[in-house]
N, C-alpha and C positions, 0 to 999 in steps of 0.2 A: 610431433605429437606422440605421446606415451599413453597407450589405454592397455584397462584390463581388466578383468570383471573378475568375482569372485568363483575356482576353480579347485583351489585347495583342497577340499573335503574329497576331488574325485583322484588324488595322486594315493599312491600306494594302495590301489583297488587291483585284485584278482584278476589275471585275463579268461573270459568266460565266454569260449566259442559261440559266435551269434549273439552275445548279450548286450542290452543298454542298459540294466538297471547301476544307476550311480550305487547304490550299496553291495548290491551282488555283485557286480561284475560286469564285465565288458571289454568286446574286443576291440579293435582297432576301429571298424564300421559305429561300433556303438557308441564308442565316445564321437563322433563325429554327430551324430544325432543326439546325444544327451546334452551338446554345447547349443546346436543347432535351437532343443528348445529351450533352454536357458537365454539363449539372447532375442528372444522371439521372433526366429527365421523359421521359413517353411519345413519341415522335418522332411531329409531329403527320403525317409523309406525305409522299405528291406534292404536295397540293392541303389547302389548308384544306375541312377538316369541320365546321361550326358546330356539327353534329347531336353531334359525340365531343368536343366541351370547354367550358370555364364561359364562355360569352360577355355581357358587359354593358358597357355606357355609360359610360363614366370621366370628367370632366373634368379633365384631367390638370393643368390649372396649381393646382386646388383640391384635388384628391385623392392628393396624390403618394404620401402614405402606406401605400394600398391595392392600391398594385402590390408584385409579386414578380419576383424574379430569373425570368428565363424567359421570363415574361409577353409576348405581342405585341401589340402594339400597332397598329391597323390603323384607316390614314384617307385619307381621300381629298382628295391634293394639287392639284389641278383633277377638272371635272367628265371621267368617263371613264376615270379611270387610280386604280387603288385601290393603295395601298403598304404594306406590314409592317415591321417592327423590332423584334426581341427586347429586352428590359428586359437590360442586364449590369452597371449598377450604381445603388446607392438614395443616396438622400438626405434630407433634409429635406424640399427643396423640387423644384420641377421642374426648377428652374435645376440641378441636380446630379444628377436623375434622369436616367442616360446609355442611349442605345439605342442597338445595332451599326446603323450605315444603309450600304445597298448600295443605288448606283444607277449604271443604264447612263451609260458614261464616266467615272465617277469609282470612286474606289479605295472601301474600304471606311473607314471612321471611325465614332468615338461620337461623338454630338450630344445635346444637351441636349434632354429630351420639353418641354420651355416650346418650344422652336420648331414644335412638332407642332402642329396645330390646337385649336382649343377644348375640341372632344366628340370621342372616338375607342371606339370598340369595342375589346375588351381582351378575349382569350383567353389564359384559363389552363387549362392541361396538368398532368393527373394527373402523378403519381412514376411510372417505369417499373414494373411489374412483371417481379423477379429472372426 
């Protein structure tokens, strides 16, 4: 199955320490939460809560199947600096699996979760309650 919800208008956005605004800007955290209430999932917050969502182990070039829209994805690209990316489109494989990525100096973009590390920690977020 192939899904993907409309995401486009938030690529080439500004990295903006702390921010979620889709126009202004936003970091890595904030696109996790601007996806979050776009797809009508619980808005994980300021700060990630491990204790408030499903967190486990993924290997993401083997498991692509088992992520969801929404889903963030959290791994650590050198020792000391931990990074997030929301899930905003599925595939087959990881090569298609696309995540919104925000990072300081560059604009925002979707990158394929195969460039992602190995093994990554994968939070998933309830459905909002109306």
């Amino acid at each position: 199955m192939i899904a993907v919800f409309s995401y486009l208008d938030l690529l080439g956005r500004q990295f903006v320490k702390a921010g979620d605004d889709p126009i202004a800007g936003f970091d890595c955290w904030g696109a996790a939460r601007i996806v979050a209430r776009r797809l009508g999932l619980q808005d994980p917050g300021p700060a990630l809560d491990p204790a408030a969502v499903d967190v486990r182990l993924v290997a993401l070039r083997a498991e692509p199947r088992a992520l969801e829209l929404g889903d963030i994805v959290k791994w650590d690209p050198r020792p000391g600096l931990i990074h997030v990316a929301p899930i905003v489109a599925l595939g087959r494989s990881a090569a298609s699996v696309m995540a919104l990525h925000a990072r300081i100096g560059h604009e925002s973009c979707a990158v394929p979760i195969s460039l992602f590390g190995r093994e990554c920690a994968v939070y998933r977020l309830d459905k909002a309650v109306p």
